[in-house]
C-alpha positions as CSV (number, residue, x, y, z in Angstrom):
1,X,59.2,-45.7,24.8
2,X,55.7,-46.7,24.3
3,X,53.4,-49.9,24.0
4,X,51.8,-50.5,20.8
5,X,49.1,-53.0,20.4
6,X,48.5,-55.2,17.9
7,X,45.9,-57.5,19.5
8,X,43.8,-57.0,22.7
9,X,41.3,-59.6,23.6
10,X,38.6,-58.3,26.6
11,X,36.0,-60.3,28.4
12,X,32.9,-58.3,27.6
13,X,31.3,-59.9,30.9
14,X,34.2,-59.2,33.2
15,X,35.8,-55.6,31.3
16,X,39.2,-58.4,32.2
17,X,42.3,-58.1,29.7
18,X,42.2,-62.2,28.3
19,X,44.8,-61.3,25.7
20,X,47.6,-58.9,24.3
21,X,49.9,-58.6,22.0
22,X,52.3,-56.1,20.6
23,X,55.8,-54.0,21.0
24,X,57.7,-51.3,22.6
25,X,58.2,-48.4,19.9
26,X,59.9,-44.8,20.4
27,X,59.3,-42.2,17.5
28,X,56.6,-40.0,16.8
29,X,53.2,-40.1,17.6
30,X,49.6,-38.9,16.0
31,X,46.1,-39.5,17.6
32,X,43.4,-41.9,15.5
33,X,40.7,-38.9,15.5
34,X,38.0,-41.1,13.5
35,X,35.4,-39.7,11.2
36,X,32.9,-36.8,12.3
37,X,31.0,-34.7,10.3
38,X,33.4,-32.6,9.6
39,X,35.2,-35.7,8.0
40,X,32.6,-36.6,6.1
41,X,30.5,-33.7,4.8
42,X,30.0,-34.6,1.4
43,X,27.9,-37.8,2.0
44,X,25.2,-35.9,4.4
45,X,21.8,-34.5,2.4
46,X,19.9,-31.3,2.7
47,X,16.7,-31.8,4.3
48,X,13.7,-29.1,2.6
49,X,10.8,-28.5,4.3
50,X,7.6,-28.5,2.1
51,X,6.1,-25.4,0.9
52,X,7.7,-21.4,1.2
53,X,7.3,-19.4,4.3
54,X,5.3,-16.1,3.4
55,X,7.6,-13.3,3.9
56,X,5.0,-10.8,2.7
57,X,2.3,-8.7,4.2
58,X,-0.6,-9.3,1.6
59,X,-3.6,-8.0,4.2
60,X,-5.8,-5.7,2.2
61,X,-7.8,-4.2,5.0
62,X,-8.9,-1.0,3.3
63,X,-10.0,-2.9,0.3
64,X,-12.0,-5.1,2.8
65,X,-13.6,-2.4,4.6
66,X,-14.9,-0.8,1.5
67,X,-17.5,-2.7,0.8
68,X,-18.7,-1.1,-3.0
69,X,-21.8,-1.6,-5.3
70,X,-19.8,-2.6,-8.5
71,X,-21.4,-1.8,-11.8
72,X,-20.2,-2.5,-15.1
73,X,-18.8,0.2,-17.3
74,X,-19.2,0.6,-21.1
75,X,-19.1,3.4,-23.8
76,X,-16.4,6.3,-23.4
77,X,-17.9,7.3,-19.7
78,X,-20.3,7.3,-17.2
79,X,-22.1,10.3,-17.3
80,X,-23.9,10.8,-14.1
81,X,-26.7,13.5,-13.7
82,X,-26.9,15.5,-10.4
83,X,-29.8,17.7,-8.8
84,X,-27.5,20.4,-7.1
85,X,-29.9,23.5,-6.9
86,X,-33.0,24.4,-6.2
87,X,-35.8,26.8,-7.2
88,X,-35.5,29.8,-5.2
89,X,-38.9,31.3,-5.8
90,X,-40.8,30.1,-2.8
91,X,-41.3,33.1,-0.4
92,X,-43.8,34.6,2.4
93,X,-45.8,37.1,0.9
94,X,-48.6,39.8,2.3
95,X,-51.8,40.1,1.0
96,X,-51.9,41.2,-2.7
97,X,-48.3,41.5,-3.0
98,X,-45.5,41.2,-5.3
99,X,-43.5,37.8,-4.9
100,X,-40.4,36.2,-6.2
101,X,-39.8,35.7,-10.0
102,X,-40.2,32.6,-11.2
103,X,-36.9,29.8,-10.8
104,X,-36.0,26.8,-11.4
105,X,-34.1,23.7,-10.6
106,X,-30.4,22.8,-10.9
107,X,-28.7,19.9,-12.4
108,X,-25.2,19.0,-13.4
109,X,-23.5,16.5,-15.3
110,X,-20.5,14.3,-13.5
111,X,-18.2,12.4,-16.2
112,X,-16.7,8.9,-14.5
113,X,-13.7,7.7,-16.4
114,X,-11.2,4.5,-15.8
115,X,-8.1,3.9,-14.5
116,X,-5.9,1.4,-15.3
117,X,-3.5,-1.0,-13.6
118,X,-1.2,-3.1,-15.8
119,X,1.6,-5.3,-14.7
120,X,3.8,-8.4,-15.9
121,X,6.1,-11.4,-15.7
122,X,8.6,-12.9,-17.7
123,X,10.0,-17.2,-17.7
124,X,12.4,-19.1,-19.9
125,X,11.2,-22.3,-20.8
126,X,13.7,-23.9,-18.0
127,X,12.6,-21.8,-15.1
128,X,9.2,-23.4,-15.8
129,X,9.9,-26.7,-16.9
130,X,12.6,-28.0,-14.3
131,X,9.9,-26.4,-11.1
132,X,7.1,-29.0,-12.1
133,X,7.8,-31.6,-9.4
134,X,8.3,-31.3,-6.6
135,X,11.6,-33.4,-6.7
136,X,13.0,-30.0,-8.7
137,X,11.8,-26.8,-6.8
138,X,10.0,-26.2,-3.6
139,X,7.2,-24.9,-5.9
140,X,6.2,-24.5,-9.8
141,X,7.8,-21.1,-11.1
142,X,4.9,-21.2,-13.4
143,X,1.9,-21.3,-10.6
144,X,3.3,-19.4,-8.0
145,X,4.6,-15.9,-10.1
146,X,1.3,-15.7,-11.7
147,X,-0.2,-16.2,-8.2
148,X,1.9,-13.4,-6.6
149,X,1.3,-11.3,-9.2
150,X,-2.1,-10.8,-8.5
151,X,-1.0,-10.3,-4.7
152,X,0.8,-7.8,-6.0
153,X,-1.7,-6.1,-8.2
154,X,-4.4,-6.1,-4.6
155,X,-1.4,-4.5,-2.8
156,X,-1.8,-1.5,-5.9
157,X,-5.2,-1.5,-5.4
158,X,-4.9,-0.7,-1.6
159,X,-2.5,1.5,-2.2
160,X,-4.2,3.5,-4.3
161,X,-7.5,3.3,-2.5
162,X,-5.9,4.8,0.2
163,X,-4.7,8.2,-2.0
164,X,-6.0,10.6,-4.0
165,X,-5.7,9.3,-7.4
166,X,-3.1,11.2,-8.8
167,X,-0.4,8.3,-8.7
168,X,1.8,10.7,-6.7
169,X,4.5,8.3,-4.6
170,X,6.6,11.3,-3.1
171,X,7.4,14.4,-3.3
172,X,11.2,15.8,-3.6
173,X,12.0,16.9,0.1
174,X,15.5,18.7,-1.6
175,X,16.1,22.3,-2.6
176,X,18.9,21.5,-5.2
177,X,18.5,17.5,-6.0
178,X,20.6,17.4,-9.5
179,X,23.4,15.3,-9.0
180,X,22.0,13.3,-6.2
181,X,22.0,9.5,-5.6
182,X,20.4,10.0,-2.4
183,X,17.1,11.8,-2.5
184,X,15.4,12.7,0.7
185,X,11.2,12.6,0.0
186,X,8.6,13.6,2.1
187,X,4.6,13.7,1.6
188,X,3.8,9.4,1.1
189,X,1.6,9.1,-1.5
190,X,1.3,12.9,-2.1
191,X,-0.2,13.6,0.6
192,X,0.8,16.3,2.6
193,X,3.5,15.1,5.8
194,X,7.3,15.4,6.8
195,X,7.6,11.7,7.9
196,X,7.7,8.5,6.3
197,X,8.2,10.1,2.4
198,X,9.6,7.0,1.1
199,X,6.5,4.5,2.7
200,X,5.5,3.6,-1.1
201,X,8.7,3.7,-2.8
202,X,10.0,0.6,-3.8
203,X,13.6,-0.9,-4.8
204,X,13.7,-1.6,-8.3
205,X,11.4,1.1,-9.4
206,X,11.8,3.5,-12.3
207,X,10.9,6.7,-11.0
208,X,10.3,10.1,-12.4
209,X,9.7,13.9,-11.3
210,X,7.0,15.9,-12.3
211,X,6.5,19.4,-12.3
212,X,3.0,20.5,-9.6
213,X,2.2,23.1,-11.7
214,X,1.9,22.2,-15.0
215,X,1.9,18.1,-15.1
216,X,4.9,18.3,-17.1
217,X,7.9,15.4,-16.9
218,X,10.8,17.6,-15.5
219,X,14.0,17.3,-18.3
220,X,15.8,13.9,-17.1
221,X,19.4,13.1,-17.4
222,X,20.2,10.7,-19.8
223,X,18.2,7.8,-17.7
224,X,15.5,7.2,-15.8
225,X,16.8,6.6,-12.6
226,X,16.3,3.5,-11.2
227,X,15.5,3.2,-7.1
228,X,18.3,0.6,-5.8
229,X,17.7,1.3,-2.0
230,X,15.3,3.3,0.7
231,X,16.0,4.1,3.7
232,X,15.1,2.2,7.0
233,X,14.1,5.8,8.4
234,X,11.6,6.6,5.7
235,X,13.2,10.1,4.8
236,X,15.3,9.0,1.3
237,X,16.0,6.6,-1.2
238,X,19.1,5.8,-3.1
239,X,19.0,6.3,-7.1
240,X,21.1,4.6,-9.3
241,X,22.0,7.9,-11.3
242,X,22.7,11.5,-9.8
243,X,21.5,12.7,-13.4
244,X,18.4,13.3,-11.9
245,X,17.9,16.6,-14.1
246,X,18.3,20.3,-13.6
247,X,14.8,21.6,-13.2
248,X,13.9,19.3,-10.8
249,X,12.7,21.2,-7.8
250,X,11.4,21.2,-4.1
251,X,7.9,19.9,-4.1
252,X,8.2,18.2,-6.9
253,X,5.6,15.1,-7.5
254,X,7.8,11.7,-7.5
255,X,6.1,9.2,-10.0
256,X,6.7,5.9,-11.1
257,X,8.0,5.4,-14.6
258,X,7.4,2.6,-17.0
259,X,11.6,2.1,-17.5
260,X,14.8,4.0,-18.0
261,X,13.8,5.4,-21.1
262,X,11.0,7.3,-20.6
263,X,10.6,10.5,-21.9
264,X,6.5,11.4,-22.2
265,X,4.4,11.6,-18.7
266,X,1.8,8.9,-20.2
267,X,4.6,6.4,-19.7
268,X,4.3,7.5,-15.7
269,X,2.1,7.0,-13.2
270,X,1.1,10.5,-13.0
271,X,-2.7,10.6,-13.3
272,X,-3.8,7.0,-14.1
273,X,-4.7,5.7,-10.7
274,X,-8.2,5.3,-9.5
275,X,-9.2,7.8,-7.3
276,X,-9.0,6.3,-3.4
277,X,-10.4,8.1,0.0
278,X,-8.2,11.4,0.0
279,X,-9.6,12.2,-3.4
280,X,-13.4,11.0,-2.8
281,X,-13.7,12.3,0.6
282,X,-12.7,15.4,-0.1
283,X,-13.0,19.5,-0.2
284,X,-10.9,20.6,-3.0
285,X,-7.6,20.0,-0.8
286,X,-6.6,17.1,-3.5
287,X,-9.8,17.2,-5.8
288,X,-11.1,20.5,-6.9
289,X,-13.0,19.2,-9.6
290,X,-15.5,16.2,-8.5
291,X,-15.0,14.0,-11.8
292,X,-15.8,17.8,-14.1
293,X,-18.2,18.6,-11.0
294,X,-16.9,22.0,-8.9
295,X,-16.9,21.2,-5.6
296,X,-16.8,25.3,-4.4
297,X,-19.9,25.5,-5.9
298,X,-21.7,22.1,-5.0
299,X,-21.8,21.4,-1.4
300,X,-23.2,18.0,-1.3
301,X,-19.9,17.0,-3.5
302,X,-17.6,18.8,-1.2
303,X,-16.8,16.6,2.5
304,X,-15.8,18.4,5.5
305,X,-12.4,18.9,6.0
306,X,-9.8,21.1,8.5
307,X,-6.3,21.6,7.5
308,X,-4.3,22.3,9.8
309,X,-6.4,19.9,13.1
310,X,-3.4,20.2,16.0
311,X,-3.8,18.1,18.9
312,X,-7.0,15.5,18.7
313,X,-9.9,15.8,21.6
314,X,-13.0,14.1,21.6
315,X,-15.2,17.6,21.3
316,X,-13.2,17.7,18.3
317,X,-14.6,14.4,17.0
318,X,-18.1,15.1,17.8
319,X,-18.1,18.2,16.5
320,X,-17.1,16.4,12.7
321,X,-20.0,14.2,13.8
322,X,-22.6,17.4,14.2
323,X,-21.6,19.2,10.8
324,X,-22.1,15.6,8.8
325,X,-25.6,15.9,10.8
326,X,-26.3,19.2,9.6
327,X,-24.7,19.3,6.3
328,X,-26.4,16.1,4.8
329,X,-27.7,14.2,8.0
330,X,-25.1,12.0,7.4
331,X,-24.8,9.1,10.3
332,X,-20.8,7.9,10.7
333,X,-20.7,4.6,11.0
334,X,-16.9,4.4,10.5
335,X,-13.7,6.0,11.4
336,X,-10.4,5.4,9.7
337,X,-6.9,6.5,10.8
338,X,-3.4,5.4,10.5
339,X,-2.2,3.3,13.3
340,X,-0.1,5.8,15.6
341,X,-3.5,8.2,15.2
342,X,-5.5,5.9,16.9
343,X,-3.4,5.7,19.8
344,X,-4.3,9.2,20.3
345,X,-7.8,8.1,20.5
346,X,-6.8,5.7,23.2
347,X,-4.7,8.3,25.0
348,X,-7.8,10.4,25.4
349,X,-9.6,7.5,27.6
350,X,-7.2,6.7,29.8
351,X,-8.0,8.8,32.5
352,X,-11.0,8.2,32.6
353,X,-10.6,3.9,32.8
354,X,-12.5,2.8,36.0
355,X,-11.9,-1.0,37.7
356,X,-14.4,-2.8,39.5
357,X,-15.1,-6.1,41.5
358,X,-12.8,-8.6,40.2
359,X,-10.7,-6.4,37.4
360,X,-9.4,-4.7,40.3
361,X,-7.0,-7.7,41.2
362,X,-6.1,-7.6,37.7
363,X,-6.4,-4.0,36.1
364,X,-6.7,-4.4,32.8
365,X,-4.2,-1.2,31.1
366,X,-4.9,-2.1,27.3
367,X,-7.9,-1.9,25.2
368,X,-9.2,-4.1,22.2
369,X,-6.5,-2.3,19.9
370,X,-4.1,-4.8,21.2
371,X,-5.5,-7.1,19.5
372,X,-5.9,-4.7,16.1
373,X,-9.5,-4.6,17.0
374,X,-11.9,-1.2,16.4
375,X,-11.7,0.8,19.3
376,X,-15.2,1.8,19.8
377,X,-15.9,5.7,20.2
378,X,-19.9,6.3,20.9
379,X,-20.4,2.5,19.4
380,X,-18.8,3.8,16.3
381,X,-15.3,1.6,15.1
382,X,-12.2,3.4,15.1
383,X,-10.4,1.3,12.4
384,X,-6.4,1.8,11.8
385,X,-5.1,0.7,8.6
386,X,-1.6,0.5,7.8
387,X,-1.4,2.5,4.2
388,X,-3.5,4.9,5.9
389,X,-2.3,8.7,5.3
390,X,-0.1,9.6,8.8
391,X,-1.8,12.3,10.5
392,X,-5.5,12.3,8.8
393,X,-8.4,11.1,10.2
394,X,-11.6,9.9,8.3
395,X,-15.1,9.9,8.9
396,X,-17.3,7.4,6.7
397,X,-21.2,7.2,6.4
398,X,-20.9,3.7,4.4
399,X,-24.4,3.3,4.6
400,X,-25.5,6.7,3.0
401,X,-22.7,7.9,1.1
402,X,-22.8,5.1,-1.8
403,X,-19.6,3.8,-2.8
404,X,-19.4,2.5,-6.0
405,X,-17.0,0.9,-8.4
406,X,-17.2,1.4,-11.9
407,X,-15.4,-1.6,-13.5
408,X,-15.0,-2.3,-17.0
409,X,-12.0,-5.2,-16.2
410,X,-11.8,-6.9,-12.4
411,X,-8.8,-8.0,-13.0
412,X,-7.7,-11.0,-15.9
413,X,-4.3,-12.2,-17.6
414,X,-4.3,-10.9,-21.1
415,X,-5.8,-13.3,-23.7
416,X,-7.2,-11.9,-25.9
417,X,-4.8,-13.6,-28.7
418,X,-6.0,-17.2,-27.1
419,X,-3.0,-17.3,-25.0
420,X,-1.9,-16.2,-21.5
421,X,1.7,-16.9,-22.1
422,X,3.5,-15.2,-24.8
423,X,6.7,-16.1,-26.7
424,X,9.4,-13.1,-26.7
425,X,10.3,-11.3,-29.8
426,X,10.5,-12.6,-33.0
427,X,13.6,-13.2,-35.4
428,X,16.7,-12.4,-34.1
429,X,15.3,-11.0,-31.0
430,X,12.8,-14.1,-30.3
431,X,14.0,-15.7,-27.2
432,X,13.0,-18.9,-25.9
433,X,11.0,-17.5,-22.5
434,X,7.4,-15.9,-22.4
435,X,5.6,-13.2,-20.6
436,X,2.1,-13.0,-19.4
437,X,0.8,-9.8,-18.6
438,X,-2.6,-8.7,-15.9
439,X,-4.7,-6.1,-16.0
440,X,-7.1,-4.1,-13.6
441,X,-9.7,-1.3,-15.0
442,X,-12.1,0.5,-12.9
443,X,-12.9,3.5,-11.1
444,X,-14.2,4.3,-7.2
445,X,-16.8,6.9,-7.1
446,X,-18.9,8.1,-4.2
447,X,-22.7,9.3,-4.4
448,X,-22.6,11.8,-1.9
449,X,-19.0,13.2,-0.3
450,X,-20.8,15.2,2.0
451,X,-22.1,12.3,4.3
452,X,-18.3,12.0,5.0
453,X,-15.7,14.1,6.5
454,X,-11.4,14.7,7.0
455,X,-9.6,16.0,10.0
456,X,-5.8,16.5,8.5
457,X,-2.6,17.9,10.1
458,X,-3.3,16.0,13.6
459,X,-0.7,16.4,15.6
460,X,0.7,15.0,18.8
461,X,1.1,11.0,17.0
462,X,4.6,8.7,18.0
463,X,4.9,7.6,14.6
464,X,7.1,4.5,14.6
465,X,8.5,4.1,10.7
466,X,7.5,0.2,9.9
467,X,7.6,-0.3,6.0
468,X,5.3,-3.6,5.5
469,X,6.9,-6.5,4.8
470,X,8.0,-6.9,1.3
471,X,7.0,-3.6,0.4
């Protein structure tokens, strides 16, 4: 039996019972939960912050670094004259003797093309028109794709300008890949290593193989294969068809294709990016021919380079110091490296750190690379740069060498028609949505490769696999 009441009367002074009324009732029971949130979930808002967290890296610092003399480009190429011999005639001689014959200078021609760099968005009229307030969308669809584009298009540029030009992603790290979805890669960027071979791969790209030896597209199955994953350990990526082809092989170069139905190597990126470091700084390793120039035969267009370096010492990096010296006089004012190479650097100093006064309370075990500042090595900064090639390190006379960029296009949205947006299709394929397209043209050059210089193959590096965010 329990007391039910109907009316209670309290003295809000006193917490004393003035008043009650009610009954005795038996029967079943249920407890008056009231409303929570639970209860009432459909009457509570979402609260949005302003503005869109960057989940990107978009740090260029290679492209920074670089600081190049641009000049504009016109006609079908620059054709650059070079004084690359000299007359051989002058000779000590006796008295009324013979001396040499008569010589003469030597000059050759270098031929400076352009690369290309194309990209492109696509909108339906909703997408842009419902993101115009800011009561609709965090942001305008409109502003902020075009604006990441060109992020996007500076993140090529680095990329690039840290290779060789030849618009090699990968190579095939697989002796029999046909029927694959998982390919293991190795090389980033083409350039010669066992780690990290998917580091510029990217989901959603079209990628094709081509064959090292002739620059032909290897036979494709009956689609491009489209890249729907890579690997957090850097060694693979996952294809969305195992009809990769039967003559691809080991070694082969791993390109980026236009789309899945590719079928002619122009519609790759084989050969159309501008040439970065690892083709400019360079012995023949990547770049036998210097823009038609032979660099066997031309030393001044031919950097210094070892192979195969093993474990980094700092006689080692004075003695890359001495032959710039001798070659060309060339003064380094600049060493680049990847960042698990320049902890080698580090490693070499750190028997040698010395405390005094008050540091020896508080001994200081790091240096300024903590920070991702230059590590100094005889005054000159020892830069690491994250698209950097693994296990090479570079040695850059900025002031003497003469970096230049030949441009013929900065970088633009396509207007040439008087419009930046453009409707899709026409007739029955006309949609109501509109593209916009960007484009880069331009080419790095150097003056003189032989103020510079290349230590590859280092060895001894921790190399921790970090793909950059958004990458």
């Amino acid at each position: 039996m329990t007391w039910i009441n109907t009316k209670v009367v309290i003295d809000m002074t006193t917490g004393d019972i003035l008043e009650s009324n009610g009954y005795f009732y038996e029967g079943p029971l249920a407890m008056a939960a009231g409303a929570d949130k639970q209860a009432l979930d459909a009457i509570f808002k979402e609260v949005f912050e302003e503005g869109v967290a960057e989940g990107v890296n978009n740090k260029n610092p290679l492209r920074d670094l670089i600081k190049t003399e641009r000049v504009p480009f016109r006609g079908r190429e620059i054709v650059r004259l070079s004084h690359t011999g000299r007359n051989i005639s002058p000779m000590f001689v006796g008295e009324d003797s013979a001396f040499a014959d008569a010589g003469n200078q030597s000059y050759s021609r270098m031929f400076v093309d352009q690369r290309k760099l194309m990209s492109r968005l696509r909108m339906t009229w909703e997408v842009m028109q419902d993101s115009t307030s800011n009561e609709g969308a965090f942001i305008s669809a409109r502003k902020s794709e075009m604006q990441y584009l060109i992020d996007d298009m500076a993140r090529r540029d680095e990329y690039a300008l840290n290779s060789d030009g030849r618009g090699v992603l990968a190579l095939v790290d697989d002796s029999n890949p046909d029927g694959d979805t998982t390919l293991t890669v190795d090389a980033p960027g083409g350039i010669t290593n066992d780690n990290f071979g998917n580091r510029f791969i990217s989901a959603n790209m079209y990628v094709a193989f081509v064959n090292p030896a002739s620059g032909a597209l290897r036979t494709q199955g009956a689609l491009i294969p489209k890249v729907t994953a890579v690997a957090n350990g850097g060694a693979s990526v996952t294809l969305s068809s195992a009809a990769i082809g039967t003559d691809v092989a080991d070694n082969d170069y791993v390109v980026q294709a236009a789309n899945s139905g590719v079928t002619d190597v122009l519609d790759t990126s084989y050969e159309h990016a501008w040439w970065g470091l690892m083709a400019l700084v360079d012995d023949g390793t990547y770049r036998a021919s210097y823009y038609g120039l032979d660099r066997t035969t031309v030393p001044a267009y031919s950097s210094y380079v070892t192979a195969s370096t093993g474990a980094l010492s700092t006689d080692l990096i004075q003695r890359v110091s001495d032959i710039v010296d001798q070659k060309l006089n060339g003064k380094i004012s600049n060493i680049l490296c990847h960042h698990s190479t320049r902890r080698l650097v580090i490693q070499l100093t750190d028997s040698d750190r010395r405390y005094m006064g008050a540091s020896l309370l508080k001994p200081e075990p790091a240096t300024v690379a903590f920070k991702q500042g230059d590590v100094p090595f005889g005054d000159v900064p020892v830069r690491a740069l994250r698209d950097f090639p693994l296990d090479v390190m570079m040695f850059l006379d900025i002031n003497n060498a003469g970096f230049r960029e030949y441009v013929s296009e900065p970088g633009k949205w396509v207007d040439e028609d008087g419009s930046v947006l453009w409707r899709v299709g026409t007739g029955t394929a006309g949609r109501d949505a509109f593209e916009a397209w960007y484009r880069m043209r331009k080419q790095y050059f150097v003056e003189y490769p032989a103020f510079c210089a290349r230590l590859d193959g280092i060895t001894g590096q921790s190399l921790i696999v970090q793909r950059a965010a958004g990458s």
